[in-house]
N, C-alpha and C positions, 0 to 999 in steps of 0.2 A: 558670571554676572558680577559687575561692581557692587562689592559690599555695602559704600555707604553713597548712590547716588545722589550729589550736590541741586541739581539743577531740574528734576523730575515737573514736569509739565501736566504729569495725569497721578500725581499721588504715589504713593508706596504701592507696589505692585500686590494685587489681591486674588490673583491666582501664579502657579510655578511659572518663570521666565523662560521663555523659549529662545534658543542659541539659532544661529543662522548660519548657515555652514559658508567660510571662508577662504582666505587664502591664511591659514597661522603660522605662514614661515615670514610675513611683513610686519617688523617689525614696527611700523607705524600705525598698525589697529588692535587694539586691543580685546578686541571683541565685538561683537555685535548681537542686540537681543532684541525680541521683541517682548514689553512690558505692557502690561494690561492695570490700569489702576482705576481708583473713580474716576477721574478724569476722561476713560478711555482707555483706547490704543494707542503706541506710540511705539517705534526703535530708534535702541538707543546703540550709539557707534560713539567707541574710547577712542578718540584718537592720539595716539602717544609719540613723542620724540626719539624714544629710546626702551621700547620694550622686548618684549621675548620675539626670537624667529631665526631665521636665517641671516649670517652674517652677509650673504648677496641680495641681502632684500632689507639692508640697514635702512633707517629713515635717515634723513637729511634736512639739514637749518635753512638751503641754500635755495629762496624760490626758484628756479629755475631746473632745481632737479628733478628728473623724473620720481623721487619719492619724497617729493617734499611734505612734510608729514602736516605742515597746517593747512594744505589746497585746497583740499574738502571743505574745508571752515569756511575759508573766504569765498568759494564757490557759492556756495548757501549766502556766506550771509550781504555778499553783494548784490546778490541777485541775480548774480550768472546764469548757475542751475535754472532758475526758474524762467529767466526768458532768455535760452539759448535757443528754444525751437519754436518760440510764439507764434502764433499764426499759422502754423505747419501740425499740428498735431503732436507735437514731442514736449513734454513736460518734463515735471520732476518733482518727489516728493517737497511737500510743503516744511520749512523750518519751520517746527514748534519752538526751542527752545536751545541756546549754546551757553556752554559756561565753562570757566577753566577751575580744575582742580587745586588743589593742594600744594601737590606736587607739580603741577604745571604740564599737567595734560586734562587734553578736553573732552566736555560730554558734547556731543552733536547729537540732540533729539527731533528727528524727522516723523512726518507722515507714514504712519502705515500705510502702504496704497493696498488697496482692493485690486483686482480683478486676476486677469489670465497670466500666469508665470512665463515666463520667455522661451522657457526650456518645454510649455504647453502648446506653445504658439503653432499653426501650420506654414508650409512655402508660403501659403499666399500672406498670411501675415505678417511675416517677418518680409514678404519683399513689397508688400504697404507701408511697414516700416522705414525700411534702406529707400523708398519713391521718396520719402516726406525727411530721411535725415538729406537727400541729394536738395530738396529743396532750402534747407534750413545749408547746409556746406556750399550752395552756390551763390550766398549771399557775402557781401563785405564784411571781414570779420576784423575786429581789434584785439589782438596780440597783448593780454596783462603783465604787469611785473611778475607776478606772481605763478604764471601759465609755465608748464613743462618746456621746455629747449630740448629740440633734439631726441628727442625719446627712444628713437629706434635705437640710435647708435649706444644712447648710456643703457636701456634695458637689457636690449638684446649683447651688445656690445660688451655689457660687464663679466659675461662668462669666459673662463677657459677649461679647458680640460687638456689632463695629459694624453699620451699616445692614445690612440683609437682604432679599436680592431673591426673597420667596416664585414669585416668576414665573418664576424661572431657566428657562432652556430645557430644561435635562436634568431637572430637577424636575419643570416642565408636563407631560414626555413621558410620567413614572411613575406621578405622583402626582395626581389627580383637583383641582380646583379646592377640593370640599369640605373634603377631605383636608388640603391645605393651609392652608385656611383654619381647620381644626380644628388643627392642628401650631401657625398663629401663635398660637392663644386658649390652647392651652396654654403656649406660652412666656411669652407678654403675664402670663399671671393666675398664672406660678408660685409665687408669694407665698401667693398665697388655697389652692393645692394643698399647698403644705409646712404653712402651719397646720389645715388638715383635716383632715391623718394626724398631725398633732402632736397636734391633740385626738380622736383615736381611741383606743378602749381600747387601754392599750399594754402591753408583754411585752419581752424580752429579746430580740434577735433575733442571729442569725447578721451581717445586713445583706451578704455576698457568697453568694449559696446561687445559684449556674447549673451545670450540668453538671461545669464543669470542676473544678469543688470539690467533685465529689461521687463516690466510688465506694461502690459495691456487694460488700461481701466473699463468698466462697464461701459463708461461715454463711446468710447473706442480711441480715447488720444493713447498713447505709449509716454510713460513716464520710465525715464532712463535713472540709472540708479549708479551709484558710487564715481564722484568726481574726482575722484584724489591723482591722478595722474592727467588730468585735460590740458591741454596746451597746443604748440602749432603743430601741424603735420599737412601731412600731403592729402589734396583732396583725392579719395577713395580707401584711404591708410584706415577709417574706422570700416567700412567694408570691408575690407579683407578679412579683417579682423573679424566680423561676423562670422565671414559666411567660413572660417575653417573653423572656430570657436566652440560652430554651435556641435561640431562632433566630433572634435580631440576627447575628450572625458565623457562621450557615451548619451549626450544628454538629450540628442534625436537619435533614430536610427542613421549610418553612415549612409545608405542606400539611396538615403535624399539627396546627398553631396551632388548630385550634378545637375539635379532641377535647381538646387538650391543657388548653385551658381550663376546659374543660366537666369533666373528670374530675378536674384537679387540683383546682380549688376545690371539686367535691362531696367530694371525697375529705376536704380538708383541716381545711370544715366537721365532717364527722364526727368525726376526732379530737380537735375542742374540745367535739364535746357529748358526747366517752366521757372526757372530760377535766373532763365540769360546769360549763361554758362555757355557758351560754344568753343569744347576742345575735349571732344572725347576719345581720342587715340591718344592726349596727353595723359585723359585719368584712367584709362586701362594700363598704361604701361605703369604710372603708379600707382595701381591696384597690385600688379603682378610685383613691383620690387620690393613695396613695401608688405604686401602679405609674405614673399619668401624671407624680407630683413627679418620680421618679427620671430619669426619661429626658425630659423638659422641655429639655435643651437640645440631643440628641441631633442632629434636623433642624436647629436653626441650625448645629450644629458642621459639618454636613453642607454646606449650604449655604454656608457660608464656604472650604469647603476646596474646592467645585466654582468658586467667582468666582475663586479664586488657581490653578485649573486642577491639583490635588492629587488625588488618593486617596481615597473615602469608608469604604472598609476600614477594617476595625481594622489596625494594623500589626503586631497581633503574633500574632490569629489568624485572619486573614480575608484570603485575596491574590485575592479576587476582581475583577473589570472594576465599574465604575462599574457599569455599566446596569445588570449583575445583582444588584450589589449594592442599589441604588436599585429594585429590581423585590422582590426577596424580603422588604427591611423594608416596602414597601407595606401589606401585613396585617396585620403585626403595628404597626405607626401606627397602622392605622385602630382596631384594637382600643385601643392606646391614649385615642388621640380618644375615643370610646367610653366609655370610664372616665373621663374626663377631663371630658366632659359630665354623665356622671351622679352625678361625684359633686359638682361645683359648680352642679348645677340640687336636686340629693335634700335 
C-alpha cells in the first residue's frame, strides 16, 4: 500500500488494506488495494510511468501504445469507462477521485463494486455477457487520441525467444505431436495472424476482458474493470480473448471450454445483429486470428521457462505444478491451433 495516500476520497484507512491480486511484472501499476475508511470503501490503483516489473511490460509516454501508463486516467476521467456500454447492460466502476503524486504518478480511486466476481460467473452468464458486449461492439465507435494502436502486433509482437525445443520432454508428455506442431505454425506465421485481425472489421475494444476484469452487480449489469490497454481492434478480438482467458490460469474448470465456446460466440454474434451488424463469417474469422495472434507466444514462453527448469504458471495467479498446468492449457491450445488454421487457410 502507498504509504502516504494524497487524494483519499473515504479517509485514512480504519481497518488492514487488502492487495488485489495483479499482473506485478507491468510496470505501469503500482499496485492495487482495496481501502476501507470513514468515508467507506473505495480501490485505489497507482498508476506509474516508470515502476518495478518486467523490462517487456515497460510503460510508455506514447498514447498510442499498448502500455500507455496514463489510459486508465483518461478512460475514467472522460467518461469513456462509464458510457462505453450504456444502454447494453456493461458499466464500470464509478471515479471517486484522481490526483497526481509527487513524483508524478497517479492515485486513480474507484468504486468498489459489489456483486459476483467473473472468475464466479456460470456459461450462461458470462455468454449474457459477450450477447450485450456484441451489442455495445456493433455500434459506431470513435477511435481516441489516446486509445491503443495496433495492440496485437506491439503485445503479442514484442516477445522473442531463442531456439525452442518443440520436443521438450514434459511438453511430448502433454501435448500431442499435432498440437505442437500447430503451436510452432502459429508462432512461425504470427505476423500473417496480427495483420488478419488488423484488417478485420474493426471497433473499440476493451482489449483485457477475462474473468478477473469482470463483475456482475446485484442489479445484474456487468461492470468491466481495468482500462489501461482499450483501444481499436477487431470486432470479436475482446471475445476471443474471453472465452480462452477465462481458463489459461485455472479460474473455471477447463472442461467448460467448449460449451464456453459454443455459447459465448453464439451469444455474442447475436448482439451485433440486434446491434445491425450483418457480417458474421467476417467476425468469426477475426475471432479465430486474433484469439491465436494474442497468445502466439504463449507455448514458446512456456517452453523457455521449462529448458531453464522454472514455472509455467502465471505468477500472480496460477500456483499450480507444471504437469497440471501443461495438462489443463492442453484444450484450450488445441482450440487455439484451430483458430489459428482457419483463419490463415479461410
Amino acid at each position: 500500500m502507498l504509504a502516504d495516500p494524497r487524494h483519499s476520497p473515504v479517509g485514512a484507512p480504519v481497518r488492514p488494506v487488502r492487495a488485489f491480486a495483479h499482473n506485478t511484472g507491468n510496470q505501469a501499476t503500482g499496485g492495487i488495494w482495496q481501502v476501507t475508511g470513514p468515508g467507506g470503501d473505495a480501490v485505489l490503483k497507482h498508476l506509474t510511468p516508470a515502476g518495478d516489473g518486467a523490462a517487456h511490460w515497460a510503460a510508455s509516454e506514447d498514447p498510442g501504445h499498448w502500455n500507455y501508463w496514463r489510459r486508465e486516467q483518461l478512460a475514467y476521467e472522460s467518461g469513456f469507462a462509464a458510457g462505453y456500454g450504456i444502454g447494453a447492460g456493461i458499466g464500470a466502476p464509478g471515479l471517486l477521485a484522481c490526483g497526481e503524486r509527487p513524483d508524478g504518478s497517479v492515485e486513480l480511486w474507484l468504486e468498489h463494486v459489489e456483486g459476483t466476481a467473473g472468475r464466479d460467473c456460470t456459461v450462461e452468464e458470462l455468454a449474457e455477457f459477450a450477447r450485450r458486449l456484441g451489442t455495445v461492439q456493433g455500434r459506431k465507435r470513435t477511435v481516441e487520441p489516446w486509445h491503443s494502436r495496433n495492440f496485437l502486433r506491439q503485445y503479442a509482437g514484442r516477445r522473442e525467444f531463442g531456439p525452442l525445443d518443440w520436443d521438450h520432454p514434459a511438453a511430448a508428455a502433454h501435448w500431442p505431436a499435432d498440437l505442437r506442431e500447430g503451436l510452432r505454425l502459429m508462432w512461425e506465421r504470427r505476423t500473417d495472424l496480427f495483420g488478419l485481425a488488423e484488417a478485420a472489421p474493426q471497433t473499440v475494444c476493451h482489449l483485457d476482458v477475462w474473468p478477473m476484469n469482470l463483475r456482475r452487480r446485484p442489479d445484474g449489469e456487468f461492470a468491466l474493470l481495468d482500462w489501461s490497454f482499450t483501444g481499436a481492434g477487431a470486432l470479436g478480438e475482446d471475445l476471443a480473448n474471453l472465452i480462452a482467458d477465462t481458463f489459461f490460469d485455472g479460474l473455471q474448470p477447463v472442461d467448460r471450454l467448449a460449451d464456453a465456446e459454443t455459447a459465448l460466440t453464439t451469444a455474442y454474434l447475436e448482439g451485433l445483429r440486434g446491434a445491425g451488424y450483418r457480417g458474421e463469417a467476417a467476425v468469426r474469422k477475426a475471432v479465430a486470428a486474433a484469439g491465436a495472434a494474442k497468445y502466439c507466444w504463449l507455448a514458446p514462453a512456456m517452453l523457455g521457462r521449462l529448458a531453464a527448469g522454472g514455472s509455467v504458471a502465471s505468477a500472480d495467479y496460477d500456483g499450480a505444478a507444471n504437469g497440471a498446468v501443461m495438462e489443463r492449457r492442453r484444450p484450450i491450445f488445441a482450440m487455439l491451433v484451430r483458430w489459428a488454421r482457419t483463419a490463415l487457410t479461410a
